[in-house]
C-alpha positions in Angstrom: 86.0 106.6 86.6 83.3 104.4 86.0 79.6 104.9 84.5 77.0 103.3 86.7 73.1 103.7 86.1 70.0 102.3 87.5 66.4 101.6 86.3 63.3 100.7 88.4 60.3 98.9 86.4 57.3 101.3 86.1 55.8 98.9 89.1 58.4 98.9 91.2 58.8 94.6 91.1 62.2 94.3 89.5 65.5 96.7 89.1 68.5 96.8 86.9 71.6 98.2 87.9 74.6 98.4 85.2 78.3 99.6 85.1 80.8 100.4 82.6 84.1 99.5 84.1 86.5 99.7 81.8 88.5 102.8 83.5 88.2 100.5 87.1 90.0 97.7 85.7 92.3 99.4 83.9 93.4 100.6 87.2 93.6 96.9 88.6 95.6 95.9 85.6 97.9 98.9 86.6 98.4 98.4 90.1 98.5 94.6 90.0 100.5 94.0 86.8 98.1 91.3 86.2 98.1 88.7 83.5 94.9 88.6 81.3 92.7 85.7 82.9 93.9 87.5 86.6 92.7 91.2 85.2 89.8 89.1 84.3 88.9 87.6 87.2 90.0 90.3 89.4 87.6 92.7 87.5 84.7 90.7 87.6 84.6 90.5 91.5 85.6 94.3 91.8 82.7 95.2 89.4 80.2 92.9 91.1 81.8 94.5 94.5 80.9 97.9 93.2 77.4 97.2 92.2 76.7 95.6 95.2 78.0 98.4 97.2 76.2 100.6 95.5 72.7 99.1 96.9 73.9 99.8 100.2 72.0 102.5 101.8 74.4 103.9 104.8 76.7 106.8 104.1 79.5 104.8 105.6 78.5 101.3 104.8 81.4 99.0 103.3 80.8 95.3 102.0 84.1 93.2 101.1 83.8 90.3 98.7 86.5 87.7 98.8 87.5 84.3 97.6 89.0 81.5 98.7 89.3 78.8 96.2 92.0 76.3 95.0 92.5 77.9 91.8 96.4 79.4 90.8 95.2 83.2 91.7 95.3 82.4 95.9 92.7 85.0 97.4 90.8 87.3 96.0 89.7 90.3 97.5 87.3 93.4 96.9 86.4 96.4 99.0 83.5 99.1 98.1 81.4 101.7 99.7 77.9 103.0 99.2 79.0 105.3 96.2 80.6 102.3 94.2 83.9 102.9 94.7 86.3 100.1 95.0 89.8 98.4 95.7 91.3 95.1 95.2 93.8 92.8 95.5 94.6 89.0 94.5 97.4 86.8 96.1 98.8 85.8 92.9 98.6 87.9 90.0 100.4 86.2 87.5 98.9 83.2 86.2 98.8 82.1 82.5 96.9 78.9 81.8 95.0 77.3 78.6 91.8 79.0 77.5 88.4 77.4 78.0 87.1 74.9 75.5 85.2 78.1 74.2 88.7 79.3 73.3 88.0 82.2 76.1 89.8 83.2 79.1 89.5 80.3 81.6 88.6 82.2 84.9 86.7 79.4 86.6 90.4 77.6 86.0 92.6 80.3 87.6 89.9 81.2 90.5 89.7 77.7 91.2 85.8 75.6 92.0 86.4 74.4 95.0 85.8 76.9 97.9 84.2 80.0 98.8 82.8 83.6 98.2 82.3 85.3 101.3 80.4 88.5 101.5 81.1 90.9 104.6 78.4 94.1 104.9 79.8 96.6 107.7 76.4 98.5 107.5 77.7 100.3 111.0 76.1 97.8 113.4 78.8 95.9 116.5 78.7 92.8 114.6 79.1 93.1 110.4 77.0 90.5 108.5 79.0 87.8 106.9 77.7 85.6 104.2 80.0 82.5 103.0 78.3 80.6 100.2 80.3 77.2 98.1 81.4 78.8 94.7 79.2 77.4 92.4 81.5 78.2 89.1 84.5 80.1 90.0 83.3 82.3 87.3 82.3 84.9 89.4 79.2 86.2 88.4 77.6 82.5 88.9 78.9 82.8 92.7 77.4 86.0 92.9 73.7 85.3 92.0 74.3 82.1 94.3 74.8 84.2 97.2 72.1 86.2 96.9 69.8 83.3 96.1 70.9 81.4 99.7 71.9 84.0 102.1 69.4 86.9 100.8 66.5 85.0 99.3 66.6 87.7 96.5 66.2 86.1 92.5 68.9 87.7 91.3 70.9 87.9 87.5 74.1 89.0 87.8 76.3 89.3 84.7 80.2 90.0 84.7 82.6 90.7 82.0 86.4 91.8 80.9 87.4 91.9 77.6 91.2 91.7 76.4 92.3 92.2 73.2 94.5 90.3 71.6 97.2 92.5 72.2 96.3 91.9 76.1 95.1 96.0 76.2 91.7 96.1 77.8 88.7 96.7 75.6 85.9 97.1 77.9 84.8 95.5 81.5 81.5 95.9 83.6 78.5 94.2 84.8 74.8 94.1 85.6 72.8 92.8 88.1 69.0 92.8 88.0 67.0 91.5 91.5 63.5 91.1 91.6 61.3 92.4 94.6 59.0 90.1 97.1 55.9 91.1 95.3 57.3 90.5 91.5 54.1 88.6 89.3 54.9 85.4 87.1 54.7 88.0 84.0 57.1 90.3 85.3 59.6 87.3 85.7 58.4 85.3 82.5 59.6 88.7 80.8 62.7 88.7 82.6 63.6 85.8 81.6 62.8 86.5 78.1 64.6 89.6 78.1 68.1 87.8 79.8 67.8 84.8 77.1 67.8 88.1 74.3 71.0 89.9 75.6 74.3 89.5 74.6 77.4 89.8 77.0 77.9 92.5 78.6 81.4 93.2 77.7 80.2 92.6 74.8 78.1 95.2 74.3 79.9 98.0 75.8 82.5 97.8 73.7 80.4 98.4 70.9 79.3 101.4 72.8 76.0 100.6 74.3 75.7 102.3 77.0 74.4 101.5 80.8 71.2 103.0 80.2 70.6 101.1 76.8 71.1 98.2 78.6 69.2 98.9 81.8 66.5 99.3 79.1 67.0 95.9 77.5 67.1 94.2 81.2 63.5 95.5 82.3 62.1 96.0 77.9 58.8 95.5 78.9 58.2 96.7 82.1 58.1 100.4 81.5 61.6 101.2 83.4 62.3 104.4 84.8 65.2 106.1 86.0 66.6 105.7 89.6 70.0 107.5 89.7 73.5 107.2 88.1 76.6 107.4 89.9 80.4 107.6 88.6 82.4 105.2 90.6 86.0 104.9 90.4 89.1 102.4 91.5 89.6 104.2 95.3 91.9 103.2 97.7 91.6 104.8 101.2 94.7 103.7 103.1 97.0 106.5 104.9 100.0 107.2 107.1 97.6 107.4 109.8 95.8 104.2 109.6 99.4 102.3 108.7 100.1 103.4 112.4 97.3 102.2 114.0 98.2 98.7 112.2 101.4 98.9 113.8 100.6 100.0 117.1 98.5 97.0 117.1 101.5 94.6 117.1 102.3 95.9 121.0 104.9 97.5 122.0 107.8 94.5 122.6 107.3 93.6 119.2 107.6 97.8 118.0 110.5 97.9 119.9 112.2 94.6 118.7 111.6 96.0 114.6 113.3 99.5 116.4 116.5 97.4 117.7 117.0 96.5 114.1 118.0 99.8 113.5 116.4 99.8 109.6 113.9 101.6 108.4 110.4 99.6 108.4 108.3 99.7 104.5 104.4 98.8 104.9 102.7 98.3 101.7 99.4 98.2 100.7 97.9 95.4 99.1 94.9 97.3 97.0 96.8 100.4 95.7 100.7 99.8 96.4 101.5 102.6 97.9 104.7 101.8 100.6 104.7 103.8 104.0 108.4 104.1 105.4 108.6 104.6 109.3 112.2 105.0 110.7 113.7 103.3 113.4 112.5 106.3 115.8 109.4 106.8 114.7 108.8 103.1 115.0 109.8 103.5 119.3 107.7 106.5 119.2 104.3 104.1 118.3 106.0 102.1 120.7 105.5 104.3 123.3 101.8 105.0 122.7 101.0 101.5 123.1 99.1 100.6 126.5 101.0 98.1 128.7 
């Protein structure tokens, strides 16, 4: 379960919004069996998923983040509601390749630079709202702030980060993203600024044990911050029996009938947690039967 805290400047011109991840990813590592620079990139678009989500106002509102790039890792994708929670998956989770000239993890490398990041917002409406933006890095968090810059008009800092120790175990993960508001004054962003050039990764930090809060408060220093809310968001996968049906059913019933005739049992698996769904030949012609004509 993850830590996730926001702080609103005493003005109400810019917010911060921070999460400690570590317990999310650790999950992703789990599920996927992913190599370092995949649990790396992986993690920074499901923490940048969840702290977007978590802006989203409607009870039921979902926004999916995915990438399609030319980078070893194939598509990346990341689900979260309005409470933060989150699932992923990534085509290829295995990928070992040379670190960065910085001697880090190369995630720009793996990702891939040329393509996309598409953002989808079901906010309940007939139509979603899709936003598909060049990747500017491949980094991630770079893409990120680029989306919200072109498709939102919103200044935006977003900062991503997953560290691995040496050993490969996971030493901390999370993210921040601060957004300043239409009516925001050339101080208030001249002290942003200031106060971004100041910090230090965030992985960086929260493995030393600085907590969301103590950044939120080194994001807006300055600006008199106040609290907003806090939330604990977790790695959440929300497939089931029933809606595994429902994806069958939608093959039609000649093609329900025809996996039936094969007289073998029928797995489904879910990308984002794992979890395999077995439906027997029968039950396979009884979906069959409930599909319209």
């Amino acid at each position: 379960m993850g830590k996730l805290y926001r702080a609103i400047s005493a003005d109400g011109s810019a917010f911060a919004e921070v999460l400690d991840a570590k317990d999310i990813v650790s999950e992703i590592e789990k599920i996927h069996k992913t190599s370092a620079v995949v649990t790396a990139g992986l993690g920074r678009l499901t923490i940048g998923a969840s702290l977007m989500g978590y802006m989203l106002k409607g009870e039921n509102d979902s926004i999916t983040l995915r990438i399609d790039a030319d980078g070893q890792t194939g598509q990346l994708v990341a689900v979260a509601d309005s409470m933060g929670n989150v699932k992923s998956y990534v085509s290829n989770p295995v990928v070992e390749i040379p670190l960065n000239k910085d001697g880090k993890l190369d995630v720009g490398g793996a990702v891939g630079r040329e393509g996309t990041l598409s953002v989808v917002k079901d906010l309940g409406l007939k139509e979603p709202y899709v936003g598909i933006v060049p990747l500017v890095s491949g980094e991630i968090a770079e893409d990120i702030a680029s989306y919200y810059a072109t498709s939102e008009q919103i200044p935006t800092v977003c900062s991503l980060g997953v560290l691995i120790n040496p050993d490969l175990s996971l030493k901390s993960a999370g993210g921040f993203l601060v957004q300043l508001l239409p009516f925001a004054d050339e101080k208030c962003i001249d002290i942003i600024e200031n106060n971004i050039k100041k910090i230090r990764p965030v992985s960086a930090m929260l493995a030393e044990g600085i907590t969301p809060e103590e950044i939120a408060d080194m994001l807006l220093d300055g600006l008199d911050p106040n609290p907003l809310d806090d939330a604990h968001p977790e790695y959440k996968c929300d497939c089931s029996r029933k809606r595994t049906e429902k994806i069958l059913i939608s093959l039609g019933k000649k093609e329900l009938y025809d996996i039936a005739d094969e007289g073998k049992n029928t797995s489904v698996g879910c990308h984002f947690c794992g979890k395999d769904y077995i439906f027997t030949p029968d039950e396979i012609k009884s979906l069959a039967e409930t599909c319209e004509e």
